[in-house]
C-alpha positions, 0 to 999 in steps of 0.5 A, a space after each residue: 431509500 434511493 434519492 429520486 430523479 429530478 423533474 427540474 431545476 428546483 428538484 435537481 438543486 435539492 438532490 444535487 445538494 444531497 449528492 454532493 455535499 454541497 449546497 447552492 441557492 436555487 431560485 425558485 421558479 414561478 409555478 402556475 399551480 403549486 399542487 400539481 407542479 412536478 418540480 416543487 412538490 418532487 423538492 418538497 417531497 424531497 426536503 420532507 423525507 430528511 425527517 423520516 427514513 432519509 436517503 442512502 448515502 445522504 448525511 443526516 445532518 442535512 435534516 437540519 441545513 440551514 440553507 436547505 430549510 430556508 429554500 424549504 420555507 419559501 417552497 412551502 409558503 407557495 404550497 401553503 398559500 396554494 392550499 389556503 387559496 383552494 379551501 377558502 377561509 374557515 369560520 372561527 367556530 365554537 368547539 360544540 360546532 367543530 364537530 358538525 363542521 367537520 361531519 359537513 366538510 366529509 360528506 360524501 359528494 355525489 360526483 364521481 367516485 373513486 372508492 365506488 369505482 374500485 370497488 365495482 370496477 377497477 382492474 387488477 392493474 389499477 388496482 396495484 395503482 391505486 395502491 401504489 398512490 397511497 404507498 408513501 403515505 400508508 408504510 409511515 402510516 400515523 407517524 407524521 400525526 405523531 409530531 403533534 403529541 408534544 404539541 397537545 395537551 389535556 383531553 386533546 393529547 389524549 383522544 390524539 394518542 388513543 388513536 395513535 395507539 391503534 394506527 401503531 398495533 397497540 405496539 404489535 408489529 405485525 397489527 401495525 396499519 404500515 404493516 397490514 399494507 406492506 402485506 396488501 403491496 406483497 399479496 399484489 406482486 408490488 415491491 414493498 420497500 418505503 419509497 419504492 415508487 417515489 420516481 412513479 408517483 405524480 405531484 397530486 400524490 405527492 401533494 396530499 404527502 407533502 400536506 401531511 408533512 408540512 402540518 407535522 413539522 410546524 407547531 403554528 399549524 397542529 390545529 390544520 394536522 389534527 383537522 386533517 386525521 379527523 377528517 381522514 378518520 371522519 370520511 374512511 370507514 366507507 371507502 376502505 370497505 369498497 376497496 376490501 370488497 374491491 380487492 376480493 372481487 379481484 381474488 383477494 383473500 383476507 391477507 391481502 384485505 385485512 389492511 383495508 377490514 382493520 379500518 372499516 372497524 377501527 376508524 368508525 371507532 376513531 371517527 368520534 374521538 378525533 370529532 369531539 375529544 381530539 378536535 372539539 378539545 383542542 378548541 375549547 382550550 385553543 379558540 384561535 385554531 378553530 379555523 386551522 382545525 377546519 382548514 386541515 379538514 378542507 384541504 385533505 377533502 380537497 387534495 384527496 378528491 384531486 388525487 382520486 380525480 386524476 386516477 378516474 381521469 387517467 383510467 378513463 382514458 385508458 392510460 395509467 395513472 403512474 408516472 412513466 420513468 426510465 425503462 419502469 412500466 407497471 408498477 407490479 413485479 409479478 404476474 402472478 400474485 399471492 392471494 389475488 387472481 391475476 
């Protein structure tokens, strides 16, 4: 994919680098809140994709540039402390208790609801937005959790690749989650390409990616990677049939909803084996990472629920909840879908 456009100094440092070849230290900017600063979750975004697709015309060794990791670790004991500041300390529970921890923390809250929304109300437009949000994330779909299978061991590993098997089609490509999405973007007229919309997507978006990935790649934090799918797995049966029902009611047929069908089944499924074999394992083998465990639950209901916020506070006032960048406008290429009515 194209290296994106830079929203400040810091941003325009990193791709700088990546463009010329050249890397100079850059400071790092004083930011009042971390999660939803345009500039250091761009560079951040930035510095995590050298770990998965890369950038055309990028070298891979910058993968592992010791002046890029370095700026890297300062940006993310920013994000890091932000989040941890968010979510609050977690109790050192027992691993009988993980599970229960993690039912409390993904309780549907009574406020203003995102899934609800879309399923009932959401345009068409909105909902190519929506899914526009979650494109980054989604066509990687489970590889960031796939960092930690050499970091578990025992009935943890397990239960972990029980569900990776799934995520991943049971090695079928066209059954893979990335895939059955990159059909959803198709049959709504989006550009399907990984990373498309980088330059589109705002900070609280790229936030909850940027979570993932900072979880993935460091080994002191596999316990917050494992709390995060757990409570993804935990909180996703409900919302994803809201948004296939959202999604038909919009004309949607089963091509265009199966992406969302597939989860309702299998993530029901997934729900008890992240809870006790994946996360009450993990804890029982590890009692120091119970509050990691329950720190990674936390911060994706938190920085989801941000993110949801910002689309339900974007459409009520009537704007878009993209981000506005050089001549781009809607994020649909077409008028006329494939298997949706316009």
């Amino acid at each position: 994919m194209r290296l994106p456009e830079a929203r400040g100094d810091l941003s325009a440092a990193v791709i700088e680098a990546l463009m010329s070849g050249r890397f100079e230290v850059a400071r790092l900017p004083e930011v009042t809140d971390p999660l939803a600063d345009e500039d250091l979750q761009l560079a951040l975004a930035v510095c995590y994709e050298l770990h998965y697709s890369g950038f055309d015309g990028v070298d891979d060794r910058w993968e592992w540039h010791p002046g890029l990791l370095a700026l890297r670790g300062e940006i993310e004991y920013v994000f890091e402390t932000a989040l941890r500041q968010l979510t609050g300390p977690q109790p050192a529970v027992g691993a009988a208790e993980i599970p229960a921890a993690l039912t409390a923390l993904t309780a549907e809250q009574d406020g203003p609801s995102l899934a609800r929304y879309i399923q009932s109300n959401a345009t068409i437009e909105q909902f190519r937005e929506f899914v526009v949000h979650r494109s980054l994330y989604q066509l990687k779909e489970a590889d960031p959790h796939t960092f930690a299978i050499p970091r578990l061991t025992g009935r943890a590993k397990a239960a972990l690749i029980e569900i990776q098997i799934d995520e991943y089609g049971s090695g079928r490509l066209a059954r893979m989650h990335a895939e059955l999405f990159r059909t959803t973007m198709g049959c709504l007229g989006l550009n399907t390409a990984y990373g498309a919309y980088l330059d589109r997507l705002p900070a609280v978006t790229l936030a909850v990616t940027n979570m993932l990935s900072m979880f993935a790649l460091h080994r002191r934090l596999r316990g917050a990677l494992v709390g995060q799918l757990a409570a993804f797995e935990m909180s996703s049966s409900l919302p994803n049939s809201r948004y296939g029902n959202g999604l038909r009611r919009l004309g949607g047929d089963e091509h265009a909803t199966l992406f969302y069908d597939e989860h309702v089944e299998a993530d029901a499924v997934h729900e008890q084996i992240a809870a006790h074999d994946m996360c009450g394992s993990l804890v029982a083998e590890h009692p120091e990472l119970a509050a990691d465990v329950l720190f990674g639950a936390a911060a994706s209901e938190a920085l989801g629920g941000r993110a949801s916020a910002h689309l339900l506070d974007s459409w009520a006032a009537g704007r878009s909840s993209l981000r506005e960048v050089s001549g781009q406008g809607r994020p649909a290429q077409t008028d006329q879908l494939a298997g949706v009515a316009s």
